[in-house]
C-alpha positions as CSV (number, residue, x, y, z in Angstrom):
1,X,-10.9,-65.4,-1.9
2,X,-7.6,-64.8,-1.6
3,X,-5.4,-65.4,-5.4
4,X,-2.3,-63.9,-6.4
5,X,-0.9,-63.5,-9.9
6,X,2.6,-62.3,-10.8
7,X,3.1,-61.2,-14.2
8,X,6.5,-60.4,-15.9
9,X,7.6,-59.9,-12.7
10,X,11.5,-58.5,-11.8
11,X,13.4,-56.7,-9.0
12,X,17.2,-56.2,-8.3
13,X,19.5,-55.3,-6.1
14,X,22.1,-51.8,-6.5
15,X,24.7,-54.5,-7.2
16,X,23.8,-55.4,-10.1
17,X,21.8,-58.8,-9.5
18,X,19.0,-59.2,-11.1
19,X,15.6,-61.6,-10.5
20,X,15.1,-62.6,-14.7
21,X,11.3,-62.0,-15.1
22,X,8.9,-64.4,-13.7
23,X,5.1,-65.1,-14.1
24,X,2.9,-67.6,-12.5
25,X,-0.4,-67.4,-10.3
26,X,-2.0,-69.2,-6.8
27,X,-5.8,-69.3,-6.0
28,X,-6.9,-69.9,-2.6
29,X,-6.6,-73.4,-0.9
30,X,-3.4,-74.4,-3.5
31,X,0.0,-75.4,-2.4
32,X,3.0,-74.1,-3.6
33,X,6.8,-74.2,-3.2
34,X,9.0,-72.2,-4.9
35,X,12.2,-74.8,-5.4
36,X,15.7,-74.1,-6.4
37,X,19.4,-73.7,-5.7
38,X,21.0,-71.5,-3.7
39,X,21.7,-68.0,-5.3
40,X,18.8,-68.8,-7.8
41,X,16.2,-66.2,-6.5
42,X,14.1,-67.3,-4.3
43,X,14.4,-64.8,-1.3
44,X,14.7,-62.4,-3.9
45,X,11.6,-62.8,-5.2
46,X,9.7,-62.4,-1.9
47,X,12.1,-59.5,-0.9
48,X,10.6,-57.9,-4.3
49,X,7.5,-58.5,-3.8
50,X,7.5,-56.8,-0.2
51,X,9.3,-53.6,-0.9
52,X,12.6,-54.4,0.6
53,X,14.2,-54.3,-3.0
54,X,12.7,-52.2,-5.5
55,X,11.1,-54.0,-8.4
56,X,12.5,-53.2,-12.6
57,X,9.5,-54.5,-14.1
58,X,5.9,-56.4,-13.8
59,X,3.0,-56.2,-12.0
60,X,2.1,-58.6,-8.7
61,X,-2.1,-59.1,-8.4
62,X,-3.7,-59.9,-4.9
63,X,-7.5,-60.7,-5.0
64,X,-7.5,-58.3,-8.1
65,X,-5.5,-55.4,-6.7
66,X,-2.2,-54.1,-8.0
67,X,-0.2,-54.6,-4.6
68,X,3.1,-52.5,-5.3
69,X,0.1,-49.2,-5.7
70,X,-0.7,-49.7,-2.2
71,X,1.0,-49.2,1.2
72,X,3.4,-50.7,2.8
73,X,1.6,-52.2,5.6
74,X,-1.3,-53.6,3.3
75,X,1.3,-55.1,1.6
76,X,3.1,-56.8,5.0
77,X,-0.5,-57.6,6.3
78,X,-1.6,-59.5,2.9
79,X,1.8,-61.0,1.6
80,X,2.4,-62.7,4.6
C-alpha cells in the first residue's frame, strides 16, 4: 500500500525563491490535484521532492520510509 505524507515540507531555488512549508498526505486509491496559479509552486514542489532542487526543511514519507534518506533512483522509481 502505497501512501505518502509530507510534513512541513520546503525546498528553494539559489535565487532566492522559496516553496513556504507545506503538509498534507495521500493513501492508496485517492485522487488528488495540486491546483493553483502560475508561479505559485506547484512544479516546485515536485522538483523538491525529486532531488532536482534541494529541500530547506521537512520530511516527505512513502509507505513509511523517509524518501529524501534513500537514493536517487528509489526515489525516481517510487515518486513517479
Amino acid at each position: 500500500t502505497k501512501y505518502l505524507e509530507i510534513i512541513n515540507y520546503s525546498c528553494g531555488y539559489p535565487s532566492g525563491f522559496s516553496l513556504q512549508p507545506v503538509s498534507f498526505s495521500l493513501s492508496e486509491g485517492s485522487f488528488s490535484a495540486i491546483i493553483g496559479p502560475n508561479g505559485c509552486g506547484k512544479s516546485t514542489l515536485f522538483k523538491g521532492m525529486t532531488s532536482i532542487i534541494p529541500s530547506t526543511q521537512g520530511t516527505i514519507f512513502l509507505n513509511g520510509s523517509e524518501i529524501l534518506k534513500k537514493s536517487l533512483s528509489y526515489r525516481a522509481q517510487n515518486i513517479a
